[in-house]
C-alpha positions in Angstrom: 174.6 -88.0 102.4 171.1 -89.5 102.2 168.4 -87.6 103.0 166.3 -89.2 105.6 162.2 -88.5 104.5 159.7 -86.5 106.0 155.9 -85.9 105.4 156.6 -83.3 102.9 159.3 -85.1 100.7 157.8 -86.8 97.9 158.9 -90.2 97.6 159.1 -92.0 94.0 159.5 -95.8 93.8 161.5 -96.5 90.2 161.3 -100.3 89.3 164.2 -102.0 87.0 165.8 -105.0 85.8 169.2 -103.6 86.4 170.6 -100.5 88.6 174.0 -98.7 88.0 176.2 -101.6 89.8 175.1 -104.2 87.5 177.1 -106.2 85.4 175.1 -105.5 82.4 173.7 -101.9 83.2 173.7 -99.6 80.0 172.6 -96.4 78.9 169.3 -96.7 80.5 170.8 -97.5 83.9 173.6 -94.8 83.4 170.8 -92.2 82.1 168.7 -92.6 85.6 171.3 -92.7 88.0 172.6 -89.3 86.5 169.8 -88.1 86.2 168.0 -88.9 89.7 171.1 -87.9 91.5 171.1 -84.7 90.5 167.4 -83.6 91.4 166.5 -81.4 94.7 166.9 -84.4 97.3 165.4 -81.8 99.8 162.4 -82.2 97.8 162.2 -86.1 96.8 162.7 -89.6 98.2 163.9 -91.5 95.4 164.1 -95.3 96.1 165.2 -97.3 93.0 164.4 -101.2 93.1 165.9 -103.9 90.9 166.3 -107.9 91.1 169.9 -109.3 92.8 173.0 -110.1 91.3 176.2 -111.8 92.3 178.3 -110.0 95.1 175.2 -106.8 95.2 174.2 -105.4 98.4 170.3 -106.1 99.3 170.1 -102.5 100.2 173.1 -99.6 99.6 172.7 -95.8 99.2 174.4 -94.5 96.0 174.1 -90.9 95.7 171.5 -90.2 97.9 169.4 -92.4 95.9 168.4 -95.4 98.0 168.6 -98.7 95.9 167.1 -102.3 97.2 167.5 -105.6 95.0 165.3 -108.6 95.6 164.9 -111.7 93.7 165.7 -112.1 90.0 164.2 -110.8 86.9 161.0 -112.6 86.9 160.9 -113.0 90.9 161.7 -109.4 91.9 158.1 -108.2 89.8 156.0 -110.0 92.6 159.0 -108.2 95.6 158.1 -105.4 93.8 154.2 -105.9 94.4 155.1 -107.2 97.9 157.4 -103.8 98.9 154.9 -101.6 97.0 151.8 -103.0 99.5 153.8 -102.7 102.4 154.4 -99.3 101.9 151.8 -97.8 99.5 151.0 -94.7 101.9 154.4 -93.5 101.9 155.0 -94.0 98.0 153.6 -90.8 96.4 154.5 -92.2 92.7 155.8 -95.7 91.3 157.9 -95.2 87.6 158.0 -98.5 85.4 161.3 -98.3 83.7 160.5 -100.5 81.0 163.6 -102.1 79.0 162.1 -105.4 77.2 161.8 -106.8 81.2 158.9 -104.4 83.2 156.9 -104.5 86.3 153.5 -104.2 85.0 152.5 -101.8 87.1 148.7 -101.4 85.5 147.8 -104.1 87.8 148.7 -103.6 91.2 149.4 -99.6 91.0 146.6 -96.5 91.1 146.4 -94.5 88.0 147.2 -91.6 89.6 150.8 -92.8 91.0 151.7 -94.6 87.7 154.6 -93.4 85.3 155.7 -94.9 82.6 159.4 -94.9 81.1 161.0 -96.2 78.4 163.8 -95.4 75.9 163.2 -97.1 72.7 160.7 -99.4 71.3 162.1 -103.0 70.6 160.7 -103.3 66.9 163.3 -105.3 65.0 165.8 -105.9 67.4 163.7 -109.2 68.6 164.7 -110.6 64.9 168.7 -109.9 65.7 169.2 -110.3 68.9 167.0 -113.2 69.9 166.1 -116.9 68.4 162.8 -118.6 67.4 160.2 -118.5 69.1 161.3 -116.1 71.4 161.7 -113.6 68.7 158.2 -114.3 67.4 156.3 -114.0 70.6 158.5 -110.7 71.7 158.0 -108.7 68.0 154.3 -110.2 68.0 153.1 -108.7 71.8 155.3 -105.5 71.6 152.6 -103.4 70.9 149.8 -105.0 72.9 152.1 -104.8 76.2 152.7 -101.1 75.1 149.1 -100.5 75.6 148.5 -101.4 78.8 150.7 -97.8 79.9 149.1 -95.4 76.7 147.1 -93.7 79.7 150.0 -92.9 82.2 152.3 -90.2 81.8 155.3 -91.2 80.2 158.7 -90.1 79.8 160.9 -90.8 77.1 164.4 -89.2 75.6 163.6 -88.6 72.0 160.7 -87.4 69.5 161.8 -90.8 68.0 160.4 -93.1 70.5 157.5 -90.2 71.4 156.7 -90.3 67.5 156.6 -94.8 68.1 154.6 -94.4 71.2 151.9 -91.9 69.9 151.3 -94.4 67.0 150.8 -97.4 69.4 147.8 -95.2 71.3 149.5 -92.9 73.6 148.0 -89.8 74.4 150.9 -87.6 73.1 149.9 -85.1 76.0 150.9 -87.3 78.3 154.2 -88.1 76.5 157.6 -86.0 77.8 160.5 -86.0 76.5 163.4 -85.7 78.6 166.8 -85.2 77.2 169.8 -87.5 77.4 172.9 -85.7 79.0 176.8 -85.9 79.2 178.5 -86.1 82.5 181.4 -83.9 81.8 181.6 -80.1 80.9 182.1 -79.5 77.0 185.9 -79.6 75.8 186.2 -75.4 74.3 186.8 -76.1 70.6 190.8 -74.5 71.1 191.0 -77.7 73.2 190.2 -79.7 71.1 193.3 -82.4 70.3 195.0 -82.7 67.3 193.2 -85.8 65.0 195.6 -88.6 63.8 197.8 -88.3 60.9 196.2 -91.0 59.0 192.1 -91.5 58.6 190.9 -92.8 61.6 187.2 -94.1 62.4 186.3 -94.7 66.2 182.9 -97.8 66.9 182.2 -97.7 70.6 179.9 -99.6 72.5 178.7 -103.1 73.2 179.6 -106.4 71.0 176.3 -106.7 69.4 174.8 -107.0 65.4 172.2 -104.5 66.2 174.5 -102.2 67.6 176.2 -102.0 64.2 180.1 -103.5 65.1 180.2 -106.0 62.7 178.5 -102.9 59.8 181.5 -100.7 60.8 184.6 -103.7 60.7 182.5 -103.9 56.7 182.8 -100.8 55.5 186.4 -100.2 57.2 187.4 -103.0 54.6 185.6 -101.0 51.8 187.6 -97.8 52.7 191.0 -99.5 53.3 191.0 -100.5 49.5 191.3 -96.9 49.1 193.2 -95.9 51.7 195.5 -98.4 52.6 196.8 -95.9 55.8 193.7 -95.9 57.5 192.8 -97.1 61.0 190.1 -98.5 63.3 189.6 -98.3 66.7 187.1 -100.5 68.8 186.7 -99.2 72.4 184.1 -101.0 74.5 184.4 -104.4 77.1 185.3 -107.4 75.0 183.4 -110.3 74.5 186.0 -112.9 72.9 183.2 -115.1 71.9 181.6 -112.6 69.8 185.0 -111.6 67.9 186.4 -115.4 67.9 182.3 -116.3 65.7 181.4 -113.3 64.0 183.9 -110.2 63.9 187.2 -113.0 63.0 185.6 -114.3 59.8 185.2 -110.9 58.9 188.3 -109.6 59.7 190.5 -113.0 57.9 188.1 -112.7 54.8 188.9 -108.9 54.2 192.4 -109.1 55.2 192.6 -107.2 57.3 195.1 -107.4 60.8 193.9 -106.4 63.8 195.5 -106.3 67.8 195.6 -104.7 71.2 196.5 -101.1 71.9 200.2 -100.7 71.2 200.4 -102.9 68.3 200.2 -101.1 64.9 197.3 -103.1 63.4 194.6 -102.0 61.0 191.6 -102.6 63.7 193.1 -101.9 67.0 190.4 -103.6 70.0 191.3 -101.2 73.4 188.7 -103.4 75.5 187.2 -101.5 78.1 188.6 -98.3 79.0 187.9 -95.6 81.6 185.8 -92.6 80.6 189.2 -90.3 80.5 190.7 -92.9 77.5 187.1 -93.1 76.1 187.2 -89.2 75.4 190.5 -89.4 74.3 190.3 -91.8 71.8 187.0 -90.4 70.4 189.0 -86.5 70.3 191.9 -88.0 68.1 189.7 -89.9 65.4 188.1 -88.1 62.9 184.9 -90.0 63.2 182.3 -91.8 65.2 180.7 -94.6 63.7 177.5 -95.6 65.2 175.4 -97.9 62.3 172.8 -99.3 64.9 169.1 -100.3 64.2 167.5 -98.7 66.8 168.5 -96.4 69.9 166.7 -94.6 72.3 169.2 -91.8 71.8 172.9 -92.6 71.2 174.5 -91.1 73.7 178.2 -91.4 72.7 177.0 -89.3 69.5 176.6 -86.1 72.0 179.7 -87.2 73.7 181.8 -87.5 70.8 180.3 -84.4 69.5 181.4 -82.8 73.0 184.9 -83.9 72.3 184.9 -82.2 68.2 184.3 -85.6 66.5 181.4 -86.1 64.0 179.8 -89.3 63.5 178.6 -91.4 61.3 176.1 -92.4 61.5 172.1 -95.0 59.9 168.9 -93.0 59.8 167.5 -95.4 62.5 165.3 -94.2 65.2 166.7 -92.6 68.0 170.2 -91.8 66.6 168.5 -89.5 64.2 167.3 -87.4 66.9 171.2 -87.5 68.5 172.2 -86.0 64.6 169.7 -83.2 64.9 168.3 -85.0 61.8 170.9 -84.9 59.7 172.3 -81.5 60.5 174.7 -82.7 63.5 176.2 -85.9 61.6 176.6 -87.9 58.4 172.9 -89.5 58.3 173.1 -92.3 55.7 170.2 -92.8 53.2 170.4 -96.1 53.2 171.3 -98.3 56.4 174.2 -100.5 54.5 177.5 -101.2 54.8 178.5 -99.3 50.9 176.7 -95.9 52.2 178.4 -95.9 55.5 181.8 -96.3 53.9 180.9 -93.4 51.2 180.4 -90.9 54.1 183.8 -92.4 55.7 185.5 -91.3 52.4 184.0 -88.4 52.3 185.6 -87.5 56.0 188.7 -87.6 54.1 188.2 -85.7 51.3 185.8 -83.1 51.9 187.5 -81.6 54.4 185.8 -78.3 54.1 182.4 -80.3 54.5 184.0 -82.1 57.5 184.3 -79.1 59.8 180.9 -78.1 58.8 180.1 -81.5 60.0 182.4 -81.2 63.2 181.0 -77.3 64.5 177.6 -77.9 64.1 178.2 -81.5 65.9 179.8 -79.4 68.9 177.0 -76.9 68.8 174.3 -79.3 68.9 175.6 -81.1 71.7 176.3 -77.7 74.1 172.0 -78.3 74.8 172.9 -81.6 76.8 174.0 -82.3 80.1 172.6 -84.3 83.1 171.8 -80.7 84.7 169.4 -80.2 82.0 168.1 -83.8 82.3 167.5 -83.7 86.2 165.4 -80.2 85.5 163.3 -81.6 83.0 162.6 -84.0 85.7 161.6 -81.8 88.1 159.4 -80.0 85.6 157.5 -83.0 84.7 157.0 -84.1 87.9 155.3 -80.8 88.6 152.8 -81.9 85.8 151.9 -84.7 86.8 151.6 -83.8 90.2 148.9 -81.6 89.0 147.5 -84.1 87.3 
């Protein structure tokens, strides 16, 4: 049930580009909503705002969290400004989640209600993801926009991004980190399920370079002209434009077959799946492979992890925090396609190294949950309360 306010709740206005019922939320959006639903709603108001999208509600409470959408991504900034001004004396603190899109909140928000949030730095994901100019102007102001937050309090989810912030000009006083969680309780290692009979290698996530699909269909083909038995699983919402221009040539030019679930194929694509499957899937293969550029975390490292599966995985920022480093994962050297397919070899054959790999994965990952998350939460926002 949603808590109705009174004069001694404190009420926090988080601004976003998406909320947890959009069509393209992510981690970010999972990582707030799980977090913020779990805090002491005796205690705070949490109203979460966010531009419109086909079929949303204007206004909807989700988990005692109360969420309004107005306008679109470049409109809903000044419905932002607008709801912010109409309500400024009951809105104790205003969080600008900041994911590429933000609210610029320097400008129409007191310094001592601002909070800054963001996951990861952008960096070189402008050059893969995005076209000229746009990927000039976006890699060229990164740091400048940065700037105009490096005196709020900010929260962040790794020592990664902290590290990336602090050399931009944030007072690393001011910079918490929070940690990412996992939803469900930890699988106890003699429940763990039995791994497949032949190697098998698990990518999951969205269809995106950066990400690191088309890195881990690469180095599958390396490994398969060693072991022609192994498989590949791809778990994670199609997009059939993205496997018709850039994972087909791959998979034709290596020669390698690939289907739905059901068919016996070297690449098997399960689409989207629910969470239950997801776990599954991720239990029975031996590893994770996760060869992204950039993360603010990398969740479904600690998930796998949670489940008994290592992963493999580049030494790019963000994911090396979800590895403790080095020590919770296969942490390539070198972020290519030949070094990722070395450690996938060495899953097979080292299998004394492997369960090294696979206890101190499960270990690390016992230290994350959303409990721990929404805590950390509070905590911080006991800080900055004090000021």
């Amino acid at each position: 049930m949603y808590t109705e306010p009174d004069s001694s709740m404190i009420t926090i206005l988080f601004l976003s580009w998406r909320d947890i019922n959009a069509p393209k939320k992510g981690g970010a959006e999972v990582y707030t909503h799980e977090m913020l639903k779990r805090i002491d709603h005796s205690k705070y108001r949490i109203i979460h705002f966010s531009p419109m999208f086909e079929g949303a509600k204007e206004e909807e409470i989700i988990d005692n969290i109360l969420y309004l959408r107005k306008g679109n991504e470049l409109t809903s900034i000044l419905e932002a400004i607008k709801f912010y001004r109409l309500n400024r004396s009951t809105i104790d603190f205003v969080v600008d989640q900041c994911n590429t899109h933000r609210f610029f909140t320097r400008f129409w928000v007191e310094d001592k209600k601002r909070i800054f949030f963001i996951h990861q730095l952008t960096r070189e994901i402008w050059h893969i993801n995005t076209k000229f100019p746009l990927n000039i102007a976006g890699y060229h102001t990164e740091d400048a926009l940065l700037r105009l937050s490096k005196n709020d309090y900010t929260i962040t989810v790794s020592q990664s991004t902290k590290n990336d912030l602090i050399d931009v000009g944030f007072n690393p006083n001011k910079v918490y980190i929070l940690p990412e969680g996992i939803e469900f309780e930890h699988v106890k290692k003699e429940d763990f399920l039995a791994k497949e009979t032949v190697p098998t290698f698990i990518y999951v996530g969205r269809f995106a370079k950066y990400k690191g699909i088309d890195d881990s269909i690469k180095a599958f083909a390396l490994l398969k002209t060693i072991y022609s038995s192994a498989k590949l699983w791809i778990v994670g919402k199609k997009n059939e434009n993205y496997i018709a221009e850039r994972l087909k040539p791959i998979l034709d030019r290596e020669k390698l077959s690939y289907g739905d679930e059901g068919e016996n194929k070297d690449v098997t694509f399960f689409g989207f799946v629910s969470a239950e499957k997801k776990l599954e899937l991720m239990s029975r293969s031996h590893a994770l492979l996760f060869p992204s550029q950039r993360e603010g975390w990398g969740l479904i490292v600690t998930e796998a992890a949670a489940v008994g599966t290592p992963s493999i995985t580049y030494n790019s920022p963000g994911i090396v925090d979800a590895v403790d480093f080095g020590k919770a994962g296969y942490l390539c050297e070198k972020n290519n396609v030949l070094s990722l397919a070395e450690f996938m070899e060495r899953v097979i054959i080292n299998k004394d190294e492997y369960e090294q790999y696979r206890n101190r994965a499960y270990e690390f990952s016992l230290k994350f949950h959303w409990r721990n998350t929404a805590k950390a939460f509070e905590d911080f926002m006991e800080v900055v309360r004090k000021g």
